[in-house]
C-alpha positions as CSV (number, residue, x, y, z in Angstrom):
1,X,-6.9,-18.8,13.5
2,X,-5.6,-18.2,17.2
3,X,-7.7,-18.4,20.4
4,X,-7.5,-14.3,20.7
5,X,-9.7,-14.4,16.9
6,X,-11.9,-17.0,17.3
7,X,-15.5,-16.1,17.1
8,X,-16.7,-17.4,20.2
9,X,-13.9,-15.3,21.7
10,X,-14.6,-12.4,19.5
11,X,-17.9,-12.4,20.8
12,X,-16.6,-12.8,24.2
13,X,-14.8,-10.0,23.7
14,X,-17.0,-7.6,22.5
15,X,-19.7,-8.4,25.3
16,X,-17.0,-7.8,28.0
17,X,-16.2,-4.5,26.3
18,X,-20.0,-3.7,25.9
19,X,-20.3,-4.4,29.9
20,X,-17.5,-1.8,30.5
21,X,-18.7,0.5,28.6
22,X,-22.5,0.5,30.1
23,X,-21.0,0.8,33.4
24,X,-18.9,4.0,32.3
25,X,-22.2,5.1,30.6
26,X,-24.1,4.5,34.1
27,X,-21.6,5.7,36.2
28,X,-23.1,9.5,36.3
29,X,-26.5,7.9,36.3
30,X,-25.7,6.0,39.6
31,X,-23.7,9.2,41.1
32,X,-27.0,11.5,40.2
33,X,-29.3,9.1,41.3
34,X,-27.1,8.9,45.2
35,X,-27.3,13.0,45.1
36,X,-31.3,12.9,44.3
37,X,-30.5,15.4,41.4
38,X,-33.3,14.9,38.1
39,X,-31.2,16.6,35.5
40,X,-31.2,14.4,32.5
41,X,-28.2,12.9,31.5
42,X,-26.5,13.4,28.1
43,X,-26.9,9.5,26.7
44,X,-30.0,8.3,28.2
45,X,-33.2,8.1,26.1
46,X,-35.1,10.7,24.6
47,X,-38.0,10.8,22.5
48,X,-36.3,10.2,18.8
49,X,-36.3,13.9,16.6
50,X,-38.4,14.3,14.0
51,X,-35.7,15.6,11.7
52,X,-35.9,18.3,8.9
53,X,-35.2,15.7,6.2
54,X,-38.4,13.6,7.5
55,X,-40.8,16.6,6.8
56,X,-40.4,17.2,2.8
57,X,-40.3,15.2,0.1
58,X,-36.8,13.8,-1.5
59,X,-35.3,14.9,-4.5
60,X,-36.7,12.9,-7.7
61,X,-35.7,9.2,-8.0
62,X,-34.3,10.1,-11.8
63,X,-32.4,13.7,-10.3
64,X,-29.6,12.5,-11.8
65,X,-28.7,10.1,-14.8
66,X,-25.6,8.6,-13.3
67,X,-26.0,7.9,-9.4
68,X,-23.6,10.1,-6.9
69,X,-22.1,9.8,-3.3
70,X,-23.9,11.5,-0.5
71,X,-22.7,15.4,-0.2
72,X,-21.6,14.1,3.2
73,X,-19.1,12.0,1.6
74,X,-17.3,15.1,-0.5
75,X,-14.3,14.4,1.4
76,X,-13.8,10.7,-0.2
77,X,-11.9,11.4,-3.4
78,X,-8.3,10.4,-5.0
79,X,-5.9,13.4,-4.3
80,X,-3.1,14.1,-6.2
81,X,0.4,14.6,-4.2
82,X,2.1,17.4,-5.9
83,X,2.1,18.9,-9.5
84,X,2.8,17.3,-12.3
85,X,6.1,16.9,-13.5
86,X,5.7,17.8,-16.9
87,X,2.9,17.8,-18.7
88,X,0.1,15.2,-18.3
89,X,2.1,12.8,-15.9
90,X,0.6,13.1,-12.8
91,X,-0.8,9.9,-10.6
92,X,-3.6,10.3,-7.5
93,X,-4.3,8.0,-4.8
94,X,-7.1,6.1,-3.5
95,X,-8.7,7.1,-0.2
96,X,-8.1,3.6,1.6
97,X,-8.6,5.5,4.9
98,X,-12.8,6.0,3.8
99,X,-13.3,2.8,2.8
100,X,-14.7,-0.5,3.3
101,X,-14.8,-4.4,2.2
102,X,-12.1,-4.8,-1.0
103,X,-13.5,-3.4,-4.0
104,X,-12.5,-0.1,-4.6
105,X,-15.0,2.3,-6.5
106,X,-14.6,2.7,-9.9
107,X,-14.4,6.8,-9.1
108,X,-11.6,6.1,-6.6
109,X,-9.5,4.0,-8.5
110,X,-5.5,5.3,-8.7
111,X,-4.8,7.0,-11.1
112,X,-1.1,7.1,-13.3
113,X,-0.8,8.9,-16.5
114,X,2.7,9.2,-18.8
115,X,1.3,11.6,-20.9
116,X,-2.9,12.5,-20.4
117,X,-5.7,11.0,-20.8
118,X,-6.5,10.3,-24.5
119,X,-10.2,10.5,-26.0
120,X,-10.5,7.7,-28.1
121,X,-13.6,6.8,-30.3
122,X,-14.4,3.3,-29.4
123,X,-15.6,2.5,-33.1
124,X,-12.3,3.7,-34.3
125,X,-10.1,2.1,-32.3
126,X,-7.9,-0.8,-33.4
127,X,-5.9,-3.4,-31.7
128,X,-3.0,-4.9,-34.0
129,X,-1.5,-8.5,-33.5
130,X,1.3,-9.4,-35.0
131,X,5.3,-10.3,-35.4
132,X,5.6,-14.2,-34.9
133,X,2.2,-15.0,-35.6
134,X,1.0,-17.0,-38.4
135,X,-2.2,-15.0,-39.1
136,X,-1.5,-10.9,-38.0
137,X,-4.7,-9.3,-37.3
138,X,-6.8,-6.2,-36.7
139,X,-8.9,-6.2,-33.9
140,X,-12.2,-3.9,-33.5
141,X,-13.8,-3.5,-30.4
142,X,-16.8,-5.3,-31.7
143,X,-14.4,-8.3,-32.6
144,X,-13.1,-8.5,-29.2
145,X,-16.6,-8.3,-27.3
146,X,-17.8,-11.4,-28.7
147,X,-15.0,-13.1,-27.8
148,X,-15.7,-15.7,-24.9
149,X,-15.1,-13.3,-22.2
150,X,-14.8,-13.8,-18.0
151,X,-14.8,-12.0,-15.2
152,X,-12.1,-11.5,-12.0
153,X,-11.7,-10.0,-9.3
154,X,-7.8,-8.9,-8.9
155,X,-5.8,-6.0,-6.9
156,X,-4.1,-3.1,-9.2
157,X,-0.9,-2.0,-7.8
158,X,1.8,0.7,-9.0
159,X,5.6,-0.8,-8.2
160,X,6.2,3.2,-6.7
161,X,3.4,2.6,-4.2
162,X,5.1,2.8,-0.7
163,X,8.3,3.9,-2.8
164,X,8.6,7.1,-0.4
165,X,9.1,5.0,2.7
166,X,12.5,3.4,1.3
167,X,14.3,6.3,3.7
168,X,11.7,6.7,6.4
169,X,8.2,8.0,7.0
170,X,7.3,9.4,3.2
171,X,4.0,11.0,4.0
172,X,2.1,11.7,6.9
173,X,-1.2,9.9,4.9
174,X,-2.1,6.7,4.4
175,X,-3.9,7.9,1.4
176,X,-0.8,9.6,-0.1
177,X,1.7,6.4,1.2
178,X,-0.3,3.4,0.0
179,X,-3.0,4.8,-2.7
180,X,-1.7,3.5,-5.5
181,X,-3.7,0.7,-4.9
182,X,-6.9,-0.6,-5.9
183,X,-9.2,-3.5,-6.5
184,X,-12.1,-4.2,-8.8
185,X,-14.1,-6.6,-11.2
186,X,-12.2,-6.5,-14.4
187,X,-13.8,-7.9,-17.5
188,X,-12.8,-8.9,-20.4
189,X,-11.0,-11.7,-23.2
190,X,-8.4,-13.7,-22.4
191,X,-5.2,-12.9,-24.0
192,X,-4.7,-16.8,-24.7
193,X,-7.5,-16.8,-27.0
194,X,-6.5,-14.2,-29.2
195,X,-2.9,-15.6,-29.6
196,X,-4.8,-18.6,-30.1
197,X,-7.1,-17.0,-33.0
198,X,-3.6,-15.7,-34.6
199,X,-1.8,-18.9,-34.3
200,X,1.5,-17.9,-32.2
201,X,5.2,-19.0,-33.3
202,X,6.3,-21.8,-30.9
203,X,9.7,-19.2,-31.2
204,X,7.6,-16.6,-29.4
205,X,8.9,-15.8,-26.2
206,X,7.9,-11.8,-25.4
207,X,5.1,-9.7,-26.5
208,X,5.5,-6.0,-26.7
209,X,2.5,-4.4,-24.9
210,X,1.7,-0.8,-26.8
211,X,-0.7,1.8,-25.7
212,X,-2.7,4.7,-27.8
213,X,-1.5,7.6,-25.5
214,X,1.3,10.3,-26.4
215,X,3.4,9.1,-24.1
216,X,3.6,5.5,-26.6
217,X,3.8,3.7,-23.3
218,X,5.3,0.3,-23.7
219,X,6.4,-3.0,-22.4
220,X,7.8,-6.0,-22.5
221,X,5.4,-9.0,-21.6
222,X,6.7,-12.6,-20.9
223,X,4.7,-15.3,-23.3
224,X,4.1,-17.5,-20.3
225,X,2.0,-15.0,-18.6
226,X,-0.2,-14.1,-22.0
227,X,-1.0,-17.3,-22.1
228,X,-1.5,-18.0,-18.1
229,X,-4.1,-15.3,-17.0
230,X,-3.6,-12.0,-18.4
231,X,-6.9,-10.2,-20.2
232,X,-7.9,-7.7,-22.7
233,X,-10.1,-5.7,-20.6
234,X,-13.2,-3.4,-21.8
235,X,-14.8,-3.0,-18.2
236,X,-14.4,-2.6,-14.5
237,X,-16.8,-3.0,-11.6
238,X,-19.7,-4.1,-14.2
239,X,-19.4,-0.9,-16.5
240,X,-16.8,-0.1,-19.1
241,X,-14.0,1.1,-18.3
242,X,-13.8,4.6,-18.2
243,X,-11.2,6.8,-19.6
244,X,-8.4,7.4,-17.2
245,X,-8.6,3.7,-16.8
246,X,-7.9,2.6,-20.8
247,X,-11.2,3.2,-22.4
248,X,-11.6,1.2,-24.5
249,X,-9.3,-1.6,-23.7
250,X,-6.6,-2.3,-21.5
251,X,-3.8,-5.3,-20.8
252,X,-4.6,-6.3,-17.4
253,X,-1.7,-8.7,-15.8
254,X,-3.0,-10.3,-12.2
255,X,-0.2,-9.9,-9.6
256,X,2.7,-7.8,-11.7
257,X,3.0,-4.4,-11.5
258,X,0.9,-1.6,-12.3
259,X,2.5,-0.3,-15.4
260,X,2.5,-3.3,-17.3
261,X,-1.2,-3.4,-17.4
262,X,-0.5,-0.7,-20.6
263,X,-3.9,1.1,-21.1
264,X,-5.1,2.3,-24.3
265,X,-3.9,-1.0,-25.5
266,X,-3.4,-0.4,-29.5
267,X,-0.8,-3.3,-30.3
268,X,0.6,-6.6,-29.1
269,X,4.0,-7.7,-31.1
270,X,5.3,-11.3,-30.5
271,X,9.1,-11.8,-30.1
272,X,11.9,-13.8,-29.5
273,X,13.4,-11.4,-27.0
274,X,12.3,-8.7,-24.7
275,X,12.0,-5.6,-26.3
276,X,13.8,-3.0,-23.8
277,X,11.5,0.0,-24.1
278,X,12.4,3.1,-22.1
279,X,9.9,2.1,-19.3
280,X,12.1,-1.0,-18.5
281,X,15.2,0.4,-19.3
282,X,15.5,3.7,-17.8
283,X,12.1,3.0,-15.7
284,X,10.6,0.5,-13.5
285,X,14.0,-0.7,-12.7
286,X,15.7,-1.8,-8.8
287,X,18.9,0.2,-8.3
288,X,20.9,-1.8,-6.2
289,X,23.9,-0.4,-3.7
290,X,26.6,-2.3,-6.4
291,X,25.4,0.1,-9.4
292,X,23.7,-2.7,-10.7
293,X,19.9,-2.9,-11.5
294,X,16.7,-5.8,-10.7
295,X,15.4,-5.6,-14.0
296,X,11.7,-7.2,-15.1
297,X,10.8,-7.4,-11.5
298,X,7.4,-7.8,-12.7
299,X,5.9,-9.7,-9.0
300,X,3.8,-7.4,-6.1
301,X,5.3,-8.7,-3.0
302,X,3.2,-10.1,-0.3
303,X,1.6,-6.9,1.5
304,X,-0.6,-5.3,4.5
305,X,-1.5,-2.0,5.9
306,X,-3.9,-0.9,8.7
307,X,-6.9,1.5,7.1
308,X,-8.2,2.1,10.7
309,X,-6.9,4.0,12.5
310,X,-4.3,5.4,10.4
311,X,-2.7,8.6,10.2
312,X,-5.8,10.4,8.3
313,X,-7.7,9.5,11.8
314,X,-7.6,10.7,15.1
315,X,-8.8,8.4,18.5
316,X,-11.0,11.1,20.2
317,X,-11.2,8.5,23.7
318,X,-9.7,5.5,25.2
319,X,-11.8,2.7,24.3
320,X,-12.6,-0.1,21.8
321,X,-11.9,0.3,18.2
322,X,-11.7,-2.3,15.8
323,X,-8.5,-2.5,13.6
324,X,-9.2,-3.0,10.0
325,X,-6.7,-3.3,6.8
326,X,-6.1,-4.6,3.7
327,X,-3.4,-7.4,2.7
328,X,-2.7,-8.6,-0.7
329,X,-0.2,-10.7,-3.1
330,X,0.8,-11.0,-6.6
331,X,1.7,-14.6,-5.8
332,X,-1.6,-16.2,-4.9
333,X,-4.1,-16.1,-1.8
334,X,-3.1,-14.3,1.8
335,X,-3.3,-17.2,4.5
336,X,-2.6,-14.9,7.9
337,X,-2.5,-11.2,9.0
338,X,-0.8,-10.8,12.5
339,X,-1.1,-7.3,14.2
340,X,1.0,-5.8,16.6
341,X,-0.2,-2.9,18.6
342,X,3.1,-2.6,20.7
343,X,5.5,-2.2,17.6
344,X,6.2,-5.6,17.1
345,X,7.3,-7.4,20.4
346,X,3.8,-9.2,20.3
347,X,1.2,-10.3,17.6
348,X,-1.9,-11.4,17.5
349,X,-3.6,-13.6,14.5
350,X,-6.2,-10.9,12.6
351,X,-9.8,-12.7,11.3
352,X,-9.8,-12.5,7.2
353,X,-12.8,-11.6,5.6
354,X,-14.8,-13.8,3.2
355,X,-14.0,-13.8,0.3
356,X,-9.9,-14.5,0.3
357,X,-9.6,-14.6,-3.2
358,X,-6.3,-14.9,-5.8
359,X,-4.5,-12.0,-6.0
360,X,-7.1,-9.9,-4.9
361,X,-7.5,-7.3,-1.6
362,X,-8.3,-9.6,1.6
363,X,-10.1,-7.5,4.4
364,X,-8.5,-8.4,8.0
365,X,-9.8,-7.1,11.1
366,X,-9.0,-7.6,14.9
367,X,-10.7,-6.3,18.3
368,X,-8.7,-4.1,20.3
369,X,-8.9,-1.7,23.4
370,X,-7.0,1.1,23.5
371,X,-6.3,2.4,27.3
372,X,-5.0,5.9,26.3
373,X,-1.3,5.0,26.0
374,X,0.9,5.6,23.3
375,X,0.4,2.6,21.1
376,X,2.3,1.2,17.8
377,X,0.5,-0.3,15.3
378,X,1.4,-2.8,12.7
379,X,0.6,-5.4,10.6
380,X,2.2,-8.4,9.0
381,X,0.7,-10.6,5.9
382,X,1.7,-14.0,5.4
383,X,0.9,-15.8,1.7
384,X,0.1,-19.0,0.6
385,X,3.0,-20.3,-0.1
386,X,4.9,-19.0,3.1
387,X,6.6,-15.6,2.2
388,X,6.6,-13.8,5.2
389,X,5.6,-9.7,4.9
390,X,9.4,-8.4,5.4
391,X,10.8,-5.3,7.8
392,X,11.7,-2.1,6.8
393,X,15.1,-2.6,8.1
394,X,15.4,-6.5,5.7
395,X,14.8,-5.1,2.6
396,X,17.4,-2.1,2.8
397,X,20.0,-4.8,4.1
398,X,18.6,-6.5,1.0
399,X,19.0,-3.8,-1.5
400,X,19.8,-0.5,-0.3
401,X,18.3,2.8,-0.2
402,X,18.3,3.4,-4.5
403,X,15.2,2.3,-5.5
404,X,11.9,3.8,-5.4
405,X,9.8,0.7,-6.5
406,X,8.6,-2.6,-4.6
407,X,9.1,-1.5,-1.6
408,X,6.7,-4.0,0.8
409,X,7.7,-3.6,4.4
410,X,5.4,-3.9,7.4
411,X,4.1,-0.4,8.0
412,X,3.4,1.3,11.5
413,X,1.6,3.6,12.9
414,X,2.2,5.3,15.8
415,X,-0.5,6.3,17.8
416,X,-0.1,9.1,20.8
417,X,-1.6,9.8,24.2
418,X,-3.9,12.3,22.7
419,X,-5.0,9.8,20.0
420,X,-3.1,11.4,17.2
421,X,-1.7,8.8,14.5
422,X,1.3,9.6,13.1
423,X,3.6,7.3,10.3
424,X,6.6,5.9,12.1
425,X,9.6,3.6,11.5
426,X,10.6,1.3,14.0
């Protein structure tokens, strides 16, 4: 941690910034007081209202079975960027802008769909296990819940998140740029003790990864991973999981990419070989500038973006604000955030917030004092292992302008004279 984000200078910080602003607050006072005026000043103490809400009773403690967000907070909820393509595929984003801390509400979690949202009777529903497996097997839901089970905490991120920005500024949201994203408690079996319960072929080398939905969606999963940390999941954020998130059960795959975390999970086959379904074949492929193609580019880059202020804000007055955003990695833990509020000629070491877990959202936050100026924000992650957050400008030298997946360049926001955020390049 640098100087500029230690807490003793954090708190230095924040106690010069609290000085200026009492003297701008006292300013009129002082003026009114030389001019022997008594008109009360907007800011100074009053007698605290007795407000309406104060005076009646509350609604009932049981009002409603299934708690709900303050009316005041109607404005938090996943959008949807355009209509769907065809029927049932349609994705909506996470409101990052609205909120706080890493774990993203179960209601707010992104959203991606191939082909609806299936209603699937828990007591029906089967998972089969087989190809090179000594024992294949049916798996009820009841079989896999008294499985030894565990708990983890673990970011959720579509590859086409960010995909937009590949050319330039893709939205003018922050919501509808980065909002595939999410993070939550996931619970559920590990997949290496039902391979172990089937007894898999040392030969095994892929599993094929098939969900319930129309759509059939499938993948191709590397053994090593099934047996490293993936899970068979049946519940998020302490409740099962609900429907547009795999109800019942889902593959969940820390660190790789959204779509291979196949919901509805109905079916696991063991292979020698990867199985080339149409979702890595004709999908979730890296079009390169050659005509050639990144294939099974299964990792989340090393990542960051500013939450506050961001485009879906607006800076009413020069003054302190604190800047706030997530980073995260499919390759471990995130060991810095820098953050550049002059477009990148200088940076600044962010404080991460506790917990900085594995593969999970980390929280970074730094001080700042805005003087009315235009300003350009950004921020930069560095991981564990030493990856540095890349430019917009070294991953098109990289691979071109094709693709719409992995894209993970430092994002900035540009922030005008009249406080007005806007989504810039630079």
């Amino acid at each position: 941690m640098s100087k500029a984000s230690a807490p003793g200078s954090r708190r230095r910080f924040l106690r010069a910034g609290g000085s200026a602003l009492a003297g701008a607050a006292l300013a009129p006072a002082i003026a009114a007081a030389q001019n022997k005026t008594e008109t009360p000043l907007a800011g100074q103490a009053q007698p605290l209202e007795v407000a309406p809400w104060s005076k009646t009773p509350g609604e009932p403690v049981l009002w409603q079975p299934y708690g709900q967000p303050s009316s005041f907070e109607k404005n938090v909820v996943r959008r949807s960027r355009a209509a769907a393509p065809f029927a049932g595929a349609n994705s909506s984003m996470t409101p990052l802008q609205d909120l706080h801390g890493i774990i993203t509400p179960t209601g707010l979690v992104f959203e991606r769909h191939h082909s609806g949202i299936p209603l699937i009777d828990p007591e029906r529903h089967r998972l089969a296990v087989h190809g090179l497996v000594a024992r294949p097997t049916l798996f009820s839901m009841d079989d896999l819940v008294r499985l030894p089970s565990v708990s983890r905490i673990h970011f959720l991120e579509c590859s086409g998140n960010t995909g937009r920005e590949w050319k330039g500024p893709g939205t003018a949201s922050l919501q509808f740029s980065h909002g595939l994203l999410s993070c939550c408690e996931w619970t559920g079996v590990p997949l290496s003790v039902v391979l172990d319960e089937v007894g898999i072929d040392p030969q095994g080398a892929w599993i094929l990864a098939e969900g319930a939905d129309a759509a059939g969606m499938t993948r191709s999963i590397p053994v090593s991973k099934a047996l490293d940390d993936a899970l068979l999941v049946y519940a998020q954020n302490g409740e099962r999981l609900r429907p547009e998130h795999g109800y019942p059960l889902r593959l969940f795959l820390p660190g790789f990419e959204g779509n291979m975390s196949v919901k509805w999970l109905r079916r696991l086959k063991v292979g020698r070989e990867p199985f080339m379904s149409r979702e890595e074949t004709s999908k979730y492929t890296d079009s390169l500038p050659d005509g050639t193609a990144r294939q099974f580019t299964f990792l989340m880059e090393t990542k960051s973006v500013i939450t506050f202020p961001a485009p879906d804000h607006r800076l009413r007055q020069p003054g302190f604000y604190e800047i706030s955003g997530l980073a995260w990695t499919g390759r471990g833990r995130i060991k810095r955030v820098d953050v550049s509020t002059d477009g990148g000629r200088n940076w600044s070491a962010a404080a991460l917030q506790e917990p900085v877990l594995d593969r999970a959202l980390t929280r970074f936050r730094l001080p700042w004092r805005w003087d009315g100026a235009p300003a350009v924000l950004q921020s930069r992650a560095v991981d564990e292992g030493g990856y540095v957050q890349p430019t917009g400008r070294q991953l098109v030298a990289a691979r071109g302008l094709e693709s719409g997946y992995h894209f993970n360049a430092i994002q900035s926001w540009k922030v005008a004279a009249d406080g007005v955020i806007t989504n810039v390049q630079v």
